[in-house]
C-alpha positions in Angstrom: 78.9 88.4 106.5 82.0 86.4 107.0 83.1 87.5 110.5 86.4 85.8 112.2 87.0 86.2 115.6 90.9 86.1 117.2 91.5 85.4 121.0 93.6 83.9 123.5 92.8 80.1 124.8 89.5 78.8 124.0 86.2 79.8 123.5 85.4 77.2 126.2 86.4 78.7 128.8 83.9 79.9 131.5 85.1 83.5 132.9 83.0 86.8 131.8 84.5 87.4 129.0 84.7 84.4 127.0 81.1 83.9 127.6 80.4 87.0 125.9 82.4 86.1 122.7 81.1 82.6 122.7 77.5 84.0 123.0 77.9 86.5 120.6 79.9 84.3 118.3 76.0 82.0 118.5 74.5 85.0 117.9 76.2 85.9 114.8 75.5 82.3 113.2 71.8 82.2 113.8 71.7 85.4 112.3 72.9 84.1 109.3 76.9 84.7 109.7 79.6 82.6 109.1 82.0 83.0 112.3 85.5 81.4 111.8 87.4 81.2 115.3 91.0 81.6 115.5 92.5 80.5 118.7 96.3 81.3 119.8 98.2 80.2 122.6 97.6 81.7 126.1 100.7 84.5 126.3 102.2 85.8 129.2 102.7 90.1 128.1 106.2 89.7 126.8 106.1 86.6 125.0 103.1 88.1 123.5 104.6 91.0 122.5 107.3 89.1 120.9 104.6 87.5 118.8 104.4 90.7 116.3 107.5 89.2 114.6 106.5 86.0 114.4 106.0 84.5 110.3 103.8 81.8 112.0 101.2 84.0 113.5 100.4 86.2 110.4 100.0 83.4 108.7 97.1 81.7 110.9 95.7 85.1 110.5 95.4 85.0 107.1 91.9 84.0 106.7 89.3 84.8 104.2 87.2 86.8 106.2 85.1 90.5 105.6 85.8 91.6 109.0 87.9 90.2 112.0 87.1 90.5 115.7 89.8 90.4 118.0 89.1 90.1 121.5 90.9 93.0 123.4 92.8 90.5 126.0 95.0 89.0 123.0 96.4 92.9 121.8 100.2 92.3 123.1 100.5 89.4 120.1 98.4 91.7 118.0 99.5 95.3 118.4 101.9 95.2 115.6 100.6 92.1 113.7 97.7 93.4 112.8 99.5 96.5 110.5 99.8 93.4 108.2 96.2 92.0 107.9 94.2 92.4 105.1 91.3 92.4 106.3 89.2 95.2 108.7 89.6 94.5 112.4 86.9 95.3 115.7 88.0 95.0 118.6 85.9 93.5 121.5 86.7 95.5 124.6 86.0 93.8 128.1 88.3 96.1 130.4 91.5 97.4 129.1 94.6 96.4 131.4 95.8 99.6 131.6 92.4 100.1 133.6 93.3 97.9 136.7 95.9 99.0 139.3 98.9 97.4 138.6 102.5 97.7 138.0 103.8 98.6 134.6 100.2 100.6 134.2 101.5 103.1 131.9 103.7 100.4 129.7 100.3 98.4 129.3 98.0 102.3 128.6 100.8 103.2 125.6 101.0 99.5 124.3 97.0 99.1 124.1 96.7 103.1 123.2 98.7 102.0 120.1 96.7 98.5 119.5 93.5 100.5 119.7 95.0 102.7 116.8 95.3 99.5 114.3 91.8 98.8 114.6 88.6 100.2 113.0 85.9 99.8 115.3 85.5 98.9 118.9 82.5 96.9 120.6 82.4 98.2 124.3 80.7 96.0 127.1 79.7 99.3 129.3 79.3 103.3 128.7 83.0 103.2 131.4 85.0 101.1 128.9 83.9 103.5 125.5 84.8 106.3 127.7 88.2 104.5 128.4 88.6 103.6 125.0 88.2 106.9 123.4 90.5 108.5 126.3 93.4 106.5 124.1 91.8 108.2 121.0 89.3 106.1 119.4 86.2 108.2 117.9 83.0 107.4 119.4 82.1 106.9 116.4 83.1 104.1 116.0 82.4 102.4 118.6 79.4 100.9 120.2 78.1 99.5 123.5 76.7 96.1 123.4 76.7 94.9 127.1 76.1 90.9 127.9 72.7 90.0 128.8 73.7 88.2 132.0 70.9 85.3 131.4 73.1 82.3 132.3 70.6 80.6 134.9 67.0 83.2 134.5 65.0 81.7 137.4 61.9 82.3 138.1 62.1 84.6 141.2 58.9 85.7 142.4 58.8 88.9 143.9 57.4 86.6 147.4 60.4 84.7 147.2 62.6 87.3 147.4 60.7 89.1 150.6 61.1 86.0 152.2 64.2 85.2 151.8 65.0 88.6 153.0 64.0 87.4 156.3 65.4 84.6 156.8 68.3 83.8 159.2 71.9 86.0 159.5 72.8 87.8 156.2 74.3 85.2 153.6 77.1 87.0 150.9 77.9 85.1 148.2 81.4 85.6 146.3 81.8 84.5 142.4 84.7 85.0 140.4 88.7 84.1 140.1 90.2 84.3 143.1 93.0 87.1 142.3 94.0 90.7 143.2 91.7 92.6 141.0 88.8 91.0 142.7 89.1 92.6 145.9 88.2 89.4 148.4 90.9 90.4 150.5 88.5 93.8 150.9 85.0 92.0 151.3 87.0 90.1 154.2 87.9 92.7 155.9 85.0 94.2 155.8 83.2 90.9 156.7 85.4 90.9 159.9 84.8 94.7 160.9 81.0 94.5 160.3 78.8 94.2 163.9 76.3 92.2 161.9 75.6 88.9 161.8 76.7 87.7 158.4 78.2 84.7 156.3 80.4 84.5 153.5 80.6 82.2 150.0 83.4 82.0 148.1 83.0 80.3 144.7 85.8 80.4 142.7 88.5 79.4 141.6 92.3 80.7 142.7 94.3 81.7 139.5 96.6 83.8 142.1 97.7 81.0 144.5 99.6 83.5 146.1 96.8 85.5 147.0 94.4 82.8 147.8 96.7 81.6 150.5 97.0 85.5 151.7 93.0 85.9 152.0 92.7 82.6 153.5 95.4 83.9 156.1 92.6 86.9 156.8 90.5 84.4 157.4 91.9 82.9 160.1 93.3 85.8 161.6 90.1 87.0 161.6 88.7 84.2 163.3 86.1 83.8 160.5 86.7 80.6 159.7 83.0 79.6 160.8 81.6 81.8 158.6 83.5 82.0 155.7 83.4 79.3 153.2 85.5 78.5 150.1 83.8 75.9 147.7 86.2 76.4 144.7 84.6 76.5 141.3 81.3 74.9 141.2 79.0 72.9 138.0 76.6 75.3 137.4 73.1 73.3 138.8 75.5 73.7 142.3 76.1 77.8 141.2 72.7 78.3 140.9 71.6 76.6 144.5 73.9 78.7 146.1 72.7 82.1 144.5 69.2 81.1 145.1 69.6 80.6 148.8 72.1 83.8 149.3 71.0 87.3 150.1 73.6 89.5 148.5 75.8 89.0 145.7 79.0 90.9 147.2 82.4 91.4 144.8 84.0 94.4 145.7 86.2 94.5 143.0 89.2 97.1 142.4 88.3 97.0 138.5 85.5 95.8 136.6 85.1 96.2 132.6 81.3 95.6 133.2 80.7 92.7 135.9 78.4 90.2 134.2 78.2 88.8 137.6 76.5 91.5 139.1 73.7 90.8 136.7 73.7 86.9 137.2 73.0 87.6 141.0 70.5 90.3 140.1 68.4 87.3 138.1 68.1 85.6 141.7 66.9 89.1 143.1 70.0 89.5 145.1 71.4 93.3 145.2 74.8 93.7 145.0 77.7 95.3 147.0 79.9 96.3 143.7 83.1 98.2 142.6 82.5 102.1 141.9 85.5 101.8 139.6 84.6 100.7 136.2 81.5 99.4 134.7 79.4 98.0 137.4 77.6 101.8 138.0 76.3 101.0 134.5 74.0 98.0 136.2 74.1 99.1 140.3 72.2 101.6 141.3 73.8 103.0 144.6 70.8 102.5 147.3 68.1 101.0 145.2 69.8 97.3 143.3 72.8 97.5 145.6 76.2 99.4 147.1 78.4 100.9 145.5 82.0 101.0 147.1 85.7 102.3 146.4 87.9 100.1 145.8 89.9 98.7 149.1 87.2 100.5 151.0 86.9 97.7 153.6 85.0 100.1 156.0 82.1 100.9 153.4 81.9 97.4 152.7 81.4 96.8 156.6 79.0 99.6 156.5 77.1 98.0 153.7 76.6 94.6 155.1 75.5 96.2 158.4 73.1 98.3 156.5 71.9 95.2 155.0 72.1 92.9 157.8 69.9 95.5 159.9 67.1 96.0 157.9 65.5 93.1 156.1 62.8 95.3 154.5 65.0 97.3 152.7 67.0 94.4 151.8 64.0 92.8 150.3 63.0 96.0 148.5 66.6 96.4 146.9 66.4 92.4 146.1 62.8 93.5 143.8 64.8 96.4 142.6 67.6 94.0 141.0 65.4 91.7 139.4 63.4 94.3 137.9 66.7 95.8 136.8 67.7 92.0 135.4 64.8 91.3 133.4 65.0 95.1 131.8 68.3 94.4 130.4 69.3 94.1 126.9 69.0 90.1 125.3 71.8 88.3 123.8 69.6 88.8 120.6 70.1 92.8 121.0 73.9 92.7 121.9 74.1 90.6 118.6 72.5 92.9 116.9 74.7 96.1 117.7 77.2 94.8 117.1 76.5 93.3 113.9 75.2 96.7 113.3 79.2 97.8 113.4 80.6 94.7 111.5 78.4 95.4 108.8 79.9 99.0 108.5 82.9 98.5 109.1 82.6 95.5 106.6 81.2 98.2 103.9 77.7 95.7 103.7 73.9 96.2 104.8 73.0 93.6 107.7 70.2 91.0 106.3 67.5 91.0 108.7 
């Protein structure tokens, strides 16, 4: 097939979601696919709405293609464009904005409800974003769930490593991600702070929210954690990987999570997780056996969790198992690729070539 895929910035780029569409964009092309890329400028939501009446655009999206994908993220410069492309369109799905507590939430719900309505298929990362998907009307069938593998480091993690570990010293949580809002470090810090537990704190990230950064950085002093919480900014990922390896629990206690390929990243070092209930993270943590599930801005639950795990290192080492067993039974790259090209080649109108 000839397969195009549209999205803001550049594939490059390192968060969750562009590593899906750069992996699956790999996948494609050993399968035998040509993949043509189509970047467009980062928008902020207005300027990218006004996009949908720009000549320039639809004509970089004139390409000869048999089906587009479109990652969900660039819809504001898309919602009306794509009424004028001639080819068939799927849409990559990482977390709809209307999903996250925000302002404007019911602007972004009807602008992506009517984006979702120009497209013909729909490639969901988790069983929560389908379900949100086709709460703004697209059939389920037509759609499919092809989560990411979560495979960036795969160590080698023997099940006596992580019972060690478990033992060893006062309970070590490990932040990755952006540092903004939706993340919920201001929550893990609080919870940090209210928890009678011995217990450190990683942050590695970098702060696309300089406002909040210097907010949660405020809690940290306040706190009087500044001892035991540490901010390392975004780290090569030979450094990443040292610091998941020697950590106990991966902890993002996010307010929104499309899926939470991180969760699964920390799971490959055995680590449970202390995850958001909201969104797609259920679909990877188990509540009590790979980690803990908590509300969002639930500070006391998150106290309750790192006490819980801070308290009793067997359990700790027996959710840590739990998580790798639950990393290495996760689908491959290779079987995200091929559900989805399972969907391209329908909505293309061709038979995928083994």
């Amino acid at each position: 097939m000839r397969v195009g895929l549209t999205l803001y910035g550049s594939l490059d780029e390192r968060s969750g979601g562009f590593r899906y569409d750069r992996q699956l964009v790999a996948g494609l092309r050993r399968a035998g696919d040509t993949v043509e890329v189509v970047e467009l400028p980062w928008r902020d939501y207005a300027r990218g709405l006004l996009d949908n009446g720009s000549r320039a655009l639809r004509q970089r999206l004139d390409v000869d293609v048999d089906v587009m994908l479109q990652d969900e993220l660039a819809h504001p410069s898309l919602v009306l464009t794509n009424r004028q492309l001639p080819y068939p369109i799927v849409s990559v799905v990482h977390h709809l904005r209307a999903s996250e507590p925000r302002p404007l939430r019911s602007l972004y719900r009807a602008v992506e409800r009517r984006y979702l309505a120009t497209v013909d298929g729909v490639v969901c990362n988790s069983t929560t974003t389908e379900s949100v998907v086709t709460d703004l009307g697209v059939a389920r069938g037509s759609t499919v769930v092809a989560p990411p593998a979560g495979d960036q480091f795969d160590p080698d993690i023997d099940p006596q490593r992580i019972d060690a570990r478990a033992h060893e010293g006062p309970l070590t949580l490990v932040f990755v991600g952006n540092i903004e809002r939706r993340k919920g470090l201001d929550t893990l810090v609080e919870g940090l702070a209210a928890a009678d537990a011995e217990a450190e704190l990683t942050v590695v990230g970098r702060a696309v929210d300089e406002g909040y950064a210097t907010s949660v950085r405020a809690k940290v002093r306040d706190a009087g954690l500044d001892d035991r919480v540490r901010f390392t900014g975004r780290l090569p990922d030979d450094e990443l990987a040292a610091v998941l390896e020697s950590s106990h629990v991966l902890a993002v206690a996010s307010r929104y999570e499309g899926f939470g390929i991180v969760y699964l990243e920390g799971m490959s070092f055995g680590l449970p997780a202390i995850a958001s209930r909201a969104g797609g993270a259920s679909d990877v943590v188990t509540d009590g056996e790979t980690g803990v599930l908590v509300a969002p801005d639930d500070s006391a639950a998150v106290a309750g969790a790192i006490e819980a795990l801070a308290g009793d290192r067997d359990r700790l080492a027996a959710m840590g198992r739990a998580a790798r067993r639950r990393y290495e039974a996760h689908p491959d790259w290779d079987e995200t690729t091929a559900r989805v090209r399972g969907l391209l080649a329908e909505v293309a109108g061709e038979a995928v070539v083994a």
